[in-house]
C-alpha positions as CSV (number, residue, x, y, z in Angstrom):
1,X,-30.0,27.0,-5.6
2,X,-31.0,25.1,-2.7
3,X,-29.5,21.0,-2.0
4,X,-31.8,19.0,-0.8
5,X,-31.1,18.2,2.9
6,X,-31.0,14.2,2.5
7,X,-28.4,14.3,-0.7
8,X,-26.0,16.2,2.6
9,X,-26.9,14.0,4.5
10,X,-26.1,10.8,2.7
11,X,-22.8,12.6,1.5
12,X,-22.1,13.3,5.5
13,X,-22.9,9.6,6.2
14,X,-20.5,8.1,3.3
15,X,-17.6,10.8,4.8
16,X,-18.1,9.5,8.3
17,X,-18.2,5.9,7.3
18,X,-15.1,5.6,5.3
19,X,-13.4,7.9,7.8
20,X,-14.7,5.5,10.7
21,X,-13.0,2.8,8.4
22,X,-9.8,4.5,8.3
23,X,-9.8,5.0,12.3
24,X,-10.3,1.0,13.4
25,X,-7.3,0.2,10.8
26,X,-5.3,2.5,13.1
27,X,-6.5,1.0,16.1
28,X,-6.1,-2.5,15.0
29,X,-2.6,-2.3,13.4
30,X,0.0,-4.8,15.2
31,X,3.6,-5.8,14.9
32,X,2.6,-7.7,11.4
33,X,2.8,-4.0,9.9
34,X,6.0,-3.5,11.1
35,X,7.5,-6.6,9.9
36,X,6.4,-5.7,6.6
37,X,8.0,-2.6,6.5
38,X,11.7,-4.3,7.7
39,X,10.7,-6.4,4.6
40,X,10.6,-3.2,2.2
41,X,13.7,-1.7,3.9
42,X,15.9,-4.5,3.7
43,X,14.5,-5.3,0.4
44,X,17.9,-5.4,-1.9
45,X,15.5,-5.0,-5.4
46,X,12.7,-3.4,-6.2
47,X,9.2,-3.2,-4.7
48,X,6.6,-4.3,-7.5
49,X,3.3,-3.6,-6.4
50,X,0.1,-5.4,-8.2
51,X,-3.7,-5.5,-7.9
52,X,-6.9,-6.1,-10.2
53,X,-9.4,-3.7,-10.5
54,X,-9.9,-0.7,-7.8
55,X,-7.5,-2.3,-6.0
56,X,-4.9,-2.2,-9.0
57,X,-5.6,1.6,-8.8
58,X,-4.5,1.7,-5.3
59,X,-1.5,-0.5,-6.3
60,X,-0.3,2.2,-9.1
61,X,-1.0,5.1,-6.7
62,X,0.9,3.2,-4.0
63,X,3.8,2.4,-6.0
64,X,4.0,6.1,-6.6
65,X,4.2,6.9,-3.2
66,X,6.9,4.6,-2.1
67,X,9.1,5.9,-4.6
68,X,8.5,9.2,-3.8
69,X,9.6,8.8,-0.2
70,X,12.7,6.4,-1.0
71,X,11.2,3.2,-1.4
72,X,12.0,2.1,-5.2
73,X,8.3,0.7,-6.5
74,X,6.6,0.0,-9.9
75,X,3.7,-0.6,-10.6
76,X,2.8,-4.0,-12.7
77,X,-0.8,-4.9,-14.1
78,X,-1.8,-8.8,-12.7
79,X,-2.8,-9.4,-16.4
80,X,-0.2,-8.0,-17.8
81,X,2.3,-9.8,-15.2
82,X,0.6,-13.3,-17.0
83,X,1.5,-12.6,-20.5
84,X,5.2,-12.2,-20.1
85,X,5.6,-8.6,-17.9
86,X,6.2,-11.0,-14.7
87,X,9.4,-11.3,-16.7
88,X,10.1,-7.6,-14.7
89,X,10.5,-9.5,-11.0
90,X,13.6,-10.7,-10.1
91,X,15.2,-12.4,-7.0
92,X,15.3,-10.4,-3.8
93,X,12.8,-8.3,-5.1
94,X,9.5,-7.4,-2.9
95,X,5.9,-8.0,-4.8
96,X,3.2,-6.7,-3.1
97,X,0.1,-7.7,-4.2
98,X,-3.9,-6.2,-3.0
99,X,-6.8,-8.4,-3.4
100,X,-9.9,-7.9,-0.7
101,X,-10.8,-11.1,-1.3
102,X,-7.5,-12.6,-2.1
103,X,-9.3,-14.8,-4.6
104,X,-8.8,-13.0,-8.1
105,X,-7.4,-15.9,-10.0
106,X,-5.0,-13.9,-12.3
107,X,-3.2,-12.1,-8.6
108,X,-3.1,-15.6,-7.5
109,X,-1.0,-16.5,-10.0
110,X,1.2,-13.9,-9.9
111,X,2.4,-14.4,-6.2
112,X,3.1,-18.3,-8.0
113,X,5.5,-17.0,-10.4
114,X,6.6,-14.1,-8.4
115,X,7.5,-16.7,-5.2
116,X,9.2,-19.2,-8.2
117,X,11.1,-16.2,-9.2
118,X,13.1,-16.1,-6.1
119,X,10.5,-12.8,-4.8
120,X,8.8,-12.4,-1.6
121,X,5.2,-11.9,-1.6
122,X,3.3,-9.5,0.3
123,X,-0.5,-10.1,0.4
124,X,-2.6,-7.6,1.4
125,X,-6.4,-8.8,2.1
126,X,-9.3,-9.0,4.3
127,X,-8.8,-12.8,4.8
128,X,-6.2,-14.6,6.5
129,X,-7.5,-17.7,5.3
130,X,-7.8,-17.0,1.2
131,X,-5.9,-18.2,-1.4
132,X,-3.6,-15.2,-2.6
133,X,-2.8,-15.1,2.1
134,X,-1.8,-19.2,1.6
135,X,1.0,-18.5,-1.6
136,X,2.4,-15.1,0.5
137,X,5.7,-14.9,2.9
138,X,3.9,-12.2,4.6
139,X,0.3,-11.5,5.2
140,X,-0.9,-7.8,6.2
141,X,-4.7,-7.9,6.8
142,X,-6.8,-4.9,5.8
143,X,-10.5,-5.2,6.6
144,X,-13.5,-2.7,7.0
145,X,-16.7,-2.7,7.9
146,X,-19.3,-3.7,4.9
147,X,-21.3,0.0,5.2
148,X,-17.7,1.4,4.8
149,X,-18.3,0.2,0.8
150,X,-21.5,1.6,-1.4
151,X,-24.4,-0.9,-0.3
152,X,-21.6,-3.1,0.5
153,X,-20.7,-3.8,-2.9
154,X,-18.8,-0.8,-4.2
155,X,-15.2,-1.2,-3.3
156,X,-14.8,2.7,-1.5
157,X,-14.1,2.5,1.5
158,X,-11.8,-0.6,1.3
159,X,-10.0,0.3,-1.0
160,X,-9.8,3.9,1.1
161,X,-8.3,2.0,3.6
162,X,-5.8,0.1,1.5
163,X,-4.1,3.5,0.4
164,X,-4.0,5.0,3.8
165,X,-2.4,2.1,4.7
166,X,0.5,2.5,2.5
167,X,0.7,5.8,3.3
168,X,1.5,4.9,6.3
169,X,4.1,2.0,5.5
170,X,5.5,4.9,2.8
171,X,6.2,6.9,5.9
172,X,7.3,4.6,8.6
173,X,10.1,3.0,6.0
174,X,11.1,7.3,4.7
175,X,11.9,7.4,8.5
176,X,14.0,4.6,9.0
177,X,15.6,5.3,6.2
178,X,16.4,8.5,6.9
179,X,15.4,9.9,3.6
180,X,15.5,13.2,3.7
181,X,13.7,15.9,1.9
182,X,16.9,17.0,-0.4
183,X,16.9,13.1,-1.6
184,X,13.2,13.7,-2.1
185,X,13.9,16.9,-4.3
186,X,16.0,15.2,-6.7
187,X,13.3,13.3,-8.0
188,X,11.0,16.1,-8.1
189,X,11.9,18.8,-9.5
190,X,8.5,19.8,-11.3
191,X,5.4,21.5,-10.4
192,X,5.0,23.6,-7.2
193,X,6.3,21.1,-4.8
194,X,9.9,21.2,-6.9
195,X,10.1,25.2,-7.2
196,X,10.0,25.1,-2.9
197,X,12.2,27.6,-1.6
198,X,12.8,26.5,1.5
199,X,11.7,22.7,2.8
200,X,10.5,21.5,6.1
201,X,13.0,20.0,8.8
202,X,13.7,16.4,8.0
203,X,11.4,13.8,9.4
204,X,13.0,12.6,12.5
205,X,14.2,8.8,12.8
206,X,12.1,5.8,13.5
207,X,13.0,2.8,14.8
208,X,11.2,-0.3,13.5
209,X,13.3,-3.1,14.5
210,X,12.7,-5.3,18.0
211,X,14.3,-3.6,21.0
212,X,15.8,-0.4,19.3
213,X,14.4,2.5,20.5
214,X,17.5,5.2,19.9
215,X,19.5,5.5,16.7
């Protein structure tokens, strides 16, 4: 059967624009991202991580992810977290919360009752200047071009570039840790990652705080 050539190439051009999204977050991440991972290492609770929408999606997936690589996360629905499940958040405990717009009424609240229950609050957004980035601690800033998103409407490629951005903040904070890959394979003993005979060389130390650069 032959695909017609323009269906490739629209494919192509959605690949290369979310990827081109993925490469100017690189490019433009500062000392901000660091802070938030001392945050999340020091953090002497939990990380609960929150989001409406796709960007609740992210929020589950990224929960997983830090808990996988030594960073204790859950995952809590915005909604949910205004009809009593905000009841979950304690003091000294981490809530990161993902809104583009960081104007979604029901996250906004959250970071409220999250901040009045002794919490810090994460916000990851576009805009410096919304309202979820004014009732934060700490603002990370995650922001793509509009043709990175479906007609500019579709949230793909920012919410792309929200994950990847985790992943990276998983990573940095297994580092410092030290979190090595027998910690990891007590919490995963299933599927084909679990039955591994022999694992990879454990991830060398990172620094992360201000003038360390040896362990």
């Amino acid at each position: 059967m032959t695909v017609p050539t323009p269906a490739l190439e629209i494919a192509r051009e959605r690949l290369q624009a979310e990827s081109a999204a993925i490469d100017a977050l690189a490019r433009r991440l500062d000392a901000s991202f660091l802070s938030v991972a001392r945050l999340l290492r020091d953090c002497p609770g939990k990380v609960v991580i929150s989001g409406s929408g796709t960007s609740g999606t992210i929020a589950r997936r990224m929960a997983h992810i830090f808990s996988v690589s030594g960073t204790p996360a859950v995952y809590l629905s915005a909604m949910d977290a205004l009809h009593g499940a905000s009841g979950a958040v304690c003091s000294g405990d981490v809530v990161l919360l993902i809104s583009n717009g960081g104007a979604s009424a029901e996250v906004v609240e959250f970071a409220t009752i999250a901040r009045d229950r002794g919490a810090r609050v994460v916000a990851l957004t576009a805009h410096a200047d919304s309202p979820l980035a004014r009732h934060a601690d700490q603002v990370a800033l995650v922001a793509v071009d509009p043709a990175a998103d479906i007609g500019g409407v579709i949230a793909t490629g920012i919410t792309l570039a929200q994950a990847a951005w985790g992943d990276a903040l998983a990573e940095v904070v297994m580092r410092n840790r030290g979190y090595t890959w027998d910690q990891f394979m007590t919490t995963h003993p299933a599927g084909a990652v679990g039955q591994r005979a022999n694992l990879p060389a454990d991830l060398p130390f990172l620094p992360i705080d201000a003038g360390k650069v040896s362990r």
